[in-house]
Structure formats: structure tokens, C-alpha cells
N, C-alpha and C positions, 0 to 999 in steps of 0.2 A: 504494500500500500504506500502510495505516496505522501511526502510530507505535507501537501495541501488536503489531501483528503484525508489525512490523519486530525490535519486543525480542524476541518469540517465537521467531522465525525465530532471532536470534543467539542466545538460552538453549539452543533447539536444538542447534544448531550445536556450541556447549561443551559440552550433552551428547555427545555421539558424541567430542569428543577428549578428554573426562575419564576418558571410560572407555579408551578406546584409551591413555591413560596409566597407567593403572592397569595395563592388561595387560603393556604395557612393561617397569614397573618390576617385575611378578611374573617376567618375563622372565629381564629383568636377576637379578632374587635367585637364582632357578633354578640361573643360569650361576656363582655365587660358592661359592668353597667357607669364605672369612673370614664367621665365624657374626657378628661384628659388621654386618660392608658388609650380612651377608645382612639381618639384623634392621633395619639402616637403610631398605634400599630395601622389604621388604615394610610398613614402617609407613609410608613414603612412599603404598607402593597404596592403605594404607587411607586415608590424606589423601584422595586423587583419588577414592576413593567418597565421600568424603564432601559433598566441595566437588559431586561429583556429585547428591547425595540433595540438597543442599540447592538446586540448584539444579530439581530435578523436584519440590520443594515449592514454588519460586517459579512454577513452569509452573502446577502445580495450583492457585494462589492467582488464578491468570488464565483458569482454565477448562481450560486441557488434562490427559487421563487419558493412560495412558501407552499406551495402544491407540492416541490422536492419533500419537503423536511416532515419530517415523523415525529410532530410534538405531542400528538394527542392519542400515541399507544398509549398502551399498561408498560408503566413503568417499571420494568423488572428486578433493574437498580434501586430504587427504593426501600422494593419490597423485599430483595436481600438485608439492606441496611437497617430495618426495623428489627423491631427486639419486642419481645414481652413485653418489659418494662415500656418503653415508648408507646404499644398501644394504649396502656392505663396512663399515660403520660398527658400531663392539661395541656389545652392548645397555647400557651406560647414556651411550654419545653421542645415540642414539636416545632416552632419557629424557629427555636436556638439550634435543633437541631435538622432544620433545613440550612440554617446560615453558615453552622460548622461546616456542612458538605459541601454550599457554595464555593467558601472561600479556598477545600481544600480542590476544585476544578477550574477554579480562578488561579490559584497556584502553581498548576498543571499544565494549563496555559500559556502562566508565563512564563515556566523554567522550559519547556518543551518545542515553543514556537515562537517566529518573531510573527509580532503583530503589532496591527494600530490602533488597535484600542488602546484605551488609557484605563488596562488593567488595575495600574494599582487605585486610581481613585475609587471603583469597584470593589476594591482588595478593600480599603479605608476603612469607606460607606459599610461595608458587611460587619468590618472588624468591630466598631463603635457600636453597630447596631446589638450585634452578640455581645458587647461588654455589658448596654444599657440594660437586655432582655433577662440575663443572667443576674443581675442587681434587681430589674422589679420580680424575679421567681424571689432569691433569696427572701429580698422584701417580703414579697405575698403569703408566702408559704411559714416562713420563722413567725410573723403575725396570728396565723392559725395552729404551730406546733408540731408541722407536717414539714418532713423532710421533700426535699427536690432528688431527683435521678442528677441533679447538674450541680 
């Protein structure tokens, strides 16, 4: 396989769990009734479409239409990556741990392929985000007396 259709293949790939984080953190907001946490986490969604769109522009800068790309299989990679704990897991552990996987395909990325994205502000954005999401779990959870998986 060639080196462009190896970045392909991984731009890919980060589509399907960009959006699957998006969905998450819409989740997540759903489930809040603090209009702050709520407002956080749906502009968090909007981040992950975006970091989305920009990445289906770097696709289309290499040839693929969005008829090419297989965003909306069963994501088989997730469903490895899930655990027990994780299904019993509140929706925003499940967003920490969408954003852990991001950052580690964002990673993959960049040590693997030259590109034009502007990886690490992506890299940043996720990194802040998991630092914030891991402080309101600790928060939410030591408040009720219930341990976090994180």
C-alpha cells in the first residue's frame, strides 16, 4: 500500500471517530441538567465537527468525495476498544475516552505522514479538552462518593 493511501486510510479512520465524538459529547449535554456543563460539552460537538470538516477537506485535496469514504459503517475499532467497565461508564467518561483515542490517531498522523493540517492545534484542542472532562468526572463523581474508571 502506498504512502498516500496509507494517510487516507488513517484520515479515514479519524473521520468515523470524530464524528462518533461529536455524538458522544451531544450525549453527554442531553444527560446535564447544569446549563453551563450543558453549553460546554455541546461546543465541545461543535469542535469535533469541525476538526471533522477539516479533515474531509484534506480527503478532498487528495481526491476523495464523500461517496468514496466509509464513515457510516459499524465501527469495528471501537467496538474492540470498549471494555465492560466503559459500557457502565457515564457519558462524559465515554467522551474522555473518545478524546484519549483521538489524540492517540492525531499522533499517528503526525509521526507517520507529512501533512497540512495543522495537526497539533487538533492535538491542543483535544488535549485541554480531556484535561477539562477528567476534572469535571473527578468533580462530579468525589461530590456523590463514586469512584471514576479515569
Amino acid at each position: 500500500m502506498t504512502k498516500k493511501n496509507q494517510y487516507i486510510g488513517k484520515l479515514e479512520g479519524l473521520l468515523t471517530h470524530l464524528k462518533n465524538a461529536k455524538l458522544e459529547y451531544l450525549k453527554a449535554a442531553d444527560q446535564l441538567n447544569n446549563a453551563e456543563h450543558k453549553r460546554y460539552l455541546n461546543q465541545q460537538a461543535t469542535l469535533r465537527n469541525r476538526l471533522f470538516q477539516e479533515i474531509l477537506e484534506e480527503l478532498r485535496r487528495h481526491g476523495m468525495t464523500l461517496d468514496n469514504l466509509v464513515i457510516s459503517r459499524f465501527n469495528f475499532d471501537q467496538l474492540l476498544i470498549s471494555s465492560i467497565d466503559m459500557l457502565q461508564a457515564s457519558a462524559i467518561e465515554k467522551c474522555i475516552q473518545s478524546d484519549t483515542y483521538l489524540l492517540k490517531k492525531y499522533n499517528e498522523i503526525q509521526e507517520g505522514f507529512d501533512s497540512e493540517l495543522d495537526l497539533l492545534s487538533a492535538f491542543e484542542t483535544l488535549q485541554n479538552a480531556l484535561e477539562k472532562n477528567k476534572a469535571l468526572v473527578t468533580n462530579f463523581f468525589s461530590k456523590r462518593g463514586i469512584d471514576s474508571i479515569f
